[in-house]
N, C-alpha and C positions, 0 to 999 in steps of 0.2 A: 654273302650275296647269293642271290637262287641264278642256276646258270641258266633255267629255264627262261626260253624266250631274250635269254644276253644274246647280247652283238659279239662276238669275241674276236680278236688279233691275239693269232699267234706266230712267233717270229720263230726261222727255223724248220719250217712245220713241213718240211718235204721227206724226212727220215727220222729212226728215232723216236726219243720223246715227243717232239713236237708233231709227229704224226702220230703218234698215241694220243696225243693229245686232245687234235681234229677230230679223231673217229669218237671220242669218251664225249665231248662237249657236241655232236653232230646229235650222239646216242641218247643224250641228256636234255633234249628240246633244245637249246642252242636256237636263238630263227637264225642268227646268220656267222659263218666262221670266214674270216679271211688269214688267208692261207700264206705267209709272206715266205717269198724263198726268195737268191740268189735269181736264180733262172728259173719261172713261173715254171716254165713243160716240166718239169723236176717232180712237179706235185699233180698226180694223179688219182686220189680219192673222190670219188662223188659227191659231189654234196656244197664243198665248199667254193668259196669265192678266191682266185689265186691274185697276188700280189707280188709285183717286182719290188725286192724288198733287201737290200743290201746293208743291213744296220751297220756296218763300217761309212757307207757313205752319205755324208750329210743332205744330200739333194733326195735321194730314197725316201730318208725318213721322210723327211719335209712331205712329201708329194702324199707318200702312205697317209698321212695326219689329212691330207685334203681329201684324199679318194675316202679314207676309210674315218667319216667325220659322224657317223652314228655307231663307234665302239661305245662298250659301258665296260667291259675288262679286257687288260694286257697281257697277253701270256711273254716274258722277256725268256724267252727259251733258246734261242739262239748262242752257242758258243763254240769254242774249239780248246783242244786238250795238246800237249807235247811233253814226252817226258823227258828228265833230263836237270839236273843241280845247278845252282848259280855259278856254281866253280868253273865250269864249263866254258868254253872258249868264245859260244855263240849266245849265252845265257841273256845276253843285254839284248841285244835281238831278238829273243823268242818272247822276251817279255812283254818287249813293246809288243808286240805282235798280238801276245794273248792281250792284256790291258786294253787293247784297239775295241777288241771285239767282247769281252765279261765284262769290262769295266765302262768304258766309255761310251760303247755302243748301247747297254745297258742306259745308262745317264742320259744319252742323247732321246732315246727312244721316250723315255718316263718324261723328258724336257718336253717331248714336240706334244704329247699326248694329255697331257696333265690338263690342259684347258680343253680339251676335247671332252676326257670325263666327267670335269665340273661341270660342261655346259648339257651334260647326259644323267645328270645326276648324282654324280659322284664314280660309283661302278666299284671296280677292282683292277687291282698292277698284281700281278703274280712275277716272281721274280725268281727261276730257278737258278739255284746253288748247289752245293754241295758240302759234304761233310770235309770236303777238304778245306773250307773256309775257316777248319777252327785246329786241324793239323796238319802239318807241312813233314813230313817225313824226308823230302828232299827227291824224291823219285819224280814227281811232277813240283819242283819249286816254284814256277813262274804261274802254273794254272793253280795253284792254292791261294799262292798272293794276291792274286789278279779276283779269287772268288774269294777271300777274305774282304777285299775293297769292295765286290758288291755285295756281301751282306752288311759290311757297314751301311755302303748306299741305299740298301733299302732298308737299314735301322731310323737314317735318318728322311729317306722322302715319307715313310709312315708318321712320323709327326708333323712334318711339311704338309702333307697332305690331309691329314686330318680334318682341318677348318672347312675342306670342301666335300669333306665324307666321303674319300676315298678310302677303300680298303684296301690294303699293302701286306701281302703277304712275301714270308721267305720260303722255298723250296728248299729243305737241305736233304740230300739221297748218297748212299752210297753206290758200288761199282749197279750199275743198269745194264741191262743186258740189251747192248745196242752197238753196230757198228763202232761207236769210238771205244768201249772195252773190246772186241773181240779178241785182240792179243794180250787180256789179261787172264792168266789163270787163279780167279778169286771168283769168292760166293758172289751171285748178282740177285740183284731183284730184277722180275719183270717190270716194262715199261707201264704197262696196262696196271698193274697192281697201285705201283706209283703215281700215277696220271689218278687214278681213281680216289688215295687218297688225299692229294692235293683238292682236285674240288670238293669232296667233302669238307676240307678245312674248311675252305671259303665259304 
């Protein structure tokens, strides 16, 4: 899809990727970006439209899908990382934890929106992942699991959505060099590099 003149939601989009994201899609004619954070003042870039946007919680979503009823693409960019093995004494905890917000919130968001695109012409769901969805070294076990289950999930809303001609992309990236790596000492890529080739995909 040409991002020129899209409507875009991006989730997240106060740090990070998902503000790499705002500024690539702002730069790329974009007419309009909504900007969904936690806490709107969060998100300070010009340009875009801010949204109280909590994809953990279901009344968030719902309201986003009302306010923001002219998207044609979904950035699902929003997630959280904890490192730490299943063996672990808190591991059932952190899982649920992570699962709430890569997996779920993920699901929830593509559920409220899905009719939103069809009724805008189909659009695009971009669905950032990671390369940890396909190896689990145990360092991050519960956040590889949890991005495991949404690359399935967006294996399978890409045929779901098909019929309505939605485009469903996966995002898979290694360490990014962003706030939630900064205490890793490993190669990163820039956000900007990566934010650039994902629209390209699209």
């Amino acid at each position: 899809m040409k991002i020129e003149n899209a409507v875009v939601l991006v989730t997240g989009a106060n740090r990070g990727i998902g503000l790499a994201f705002c500024r690539a899609l702002l730069a790329r004619g974009a007419r309009k970006v909504y900007a969904g954070a936690r806490d709107p003042a969060s998100v300070t870039l010009p340009g875009v439209t801010t949204l109280q946007l909590d994809v953990t919680r279901p009344a968030d979503v719902e309201a986003a899908a009302t306010q923001a009823a002219d998207v044609t693409l979904v950035i699902n960019n929003a997630g959280i990382a904890q490192p730490g093995g299943f063996l672990a004494p808190d591991s059932e905890d952190v899982a649920r934890r992570l699962f709430e917000t890569n997996f779920f919130a993920m699901l929830r968001m593509s559920q409220a929106f899905a009719p939103v695109l069809k009724a805008n012409g189909g659009g695009g769901l971009l669905n950032v992942l990671s390369v940890a969805s396909w190896v689990n070294g145990g360092q991050l076990a519960a956040y590889s699991a949890s991005k495991a289950a949404a690359w399935s999930l967006t294996n399978a809303l890409r045929h779901e959505l098909a019929a309505q001609r939605t485009q469903v992309l996966g995002l898979h990236m290694g360490y990014v060099d962003t706030d939630l790596t900064r205490g890793l000492d490993a190669p990163k890529s820039s956000a900007e590099d990566i934010v650039s080739r994902a629209l390209d995909a699209l």
